[in-house]
Structure formats: structure tokens, C-alpha cells
C-alpha positions, -999 to 999 in steps of 0.1 A, spaced: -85 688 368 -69 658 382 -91 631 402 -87 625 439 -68 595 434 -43 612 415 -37 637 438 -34 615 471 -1 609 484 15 579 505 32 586 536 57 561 552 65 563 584 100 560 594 111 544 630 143 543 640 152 509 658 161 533 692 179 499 702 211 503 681 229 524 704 225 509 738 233 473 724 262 488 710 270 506 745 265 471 765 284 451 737 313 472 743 312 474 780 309 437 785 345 434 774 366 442 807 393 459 789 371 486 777 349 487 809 382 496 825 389 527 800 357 540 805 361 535 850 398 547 847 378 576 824 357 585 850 380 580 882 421 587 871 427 590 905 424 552 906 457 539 897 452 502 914 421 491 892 424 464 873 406 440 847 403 415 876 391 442 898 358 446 881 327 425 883 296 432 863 266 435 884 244 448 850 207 434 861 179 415 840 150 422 839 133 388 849 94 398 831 108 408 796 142 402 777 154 439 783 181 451 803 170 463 836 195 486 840 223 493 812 255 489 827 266 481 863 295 470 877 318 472 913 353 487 909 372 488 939 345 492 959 329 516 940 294 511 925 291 523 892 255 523 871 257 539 842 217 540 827 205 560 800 178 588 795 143 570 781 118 586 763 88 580 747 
């Protein structure tokens, strides 16, 4: 027979760092050329936007060093906020 000890095995538990992706989304979208793919993306009906057209309006949150919101910005009068699902 083999002892206890023996027979005990050691779990490791894994976490994922869930942060990867939405610094990767914000990284990208802070450049204005690709912030203007993704809002000629979503709206091809808007053939006047430019790079200059856009202003970021992403928030911070003022209690913790997150992002309030993910991504925000104005397009020709448009307000976009793009925010991702959370969950726990």
C-alpha cells in the first residue's frame, strides 16, 4: 500500500491575465488610423471621415488605474463607445 503522502497530488491553479485582450484592443485603437478602419467598419456610409475628424473621448477612471469605459470617441458627430462584456 502506498502512504498518504505518496498518493497526494498538487493542483496549480491557472489564471489567465483577462487583461491581455482589452489592452491590446485600446493599444490599437488609440492610433487614429486604425480607429478610422474600425468607424468606416461600422458606418461605410460615411465617406467624409477623417483622421482629423475623430477625437478620443475614452474616460479614466479617477479611483483606480483602469479604464472607465474601453474605447470612446466622436466621429462626425457621432458618439461611439465601444465597452466590453465583464464577468466574474
Amino acid at each position: 500500500m502506498q502512504d498518504e503522502a505518496t498518493q497526494t497530488t498538487v493542483t496549480q491553479e491557472v489564471k489567465a491575465k483577462r487583461t491581455v485582450k482589452n489592452s491590446i484592443f485600446l493599444d490599437l485603437f488609440k492610433d487614429k488610423k486604425y480607429l478610422l478602419t474600425l468607424y468606416k467598419t461600422l458606418h461605410p456610409e460615411d465617406t467624409k471621415a477623417t483622421e482629423n475628424s475623430l477625437t478620443d473621448i475614452t474616460i479614466e477612471n479617477v479611483l483606480t488605474d483602469n479604464l472607465y469605459n474601453d474605447l470612446g470617441f466622436i466621429a462626425n458627430n457621432k458618439l461611439m463607445i465601444l465597452i466590453e462584456a465583464q464577468s466574474i
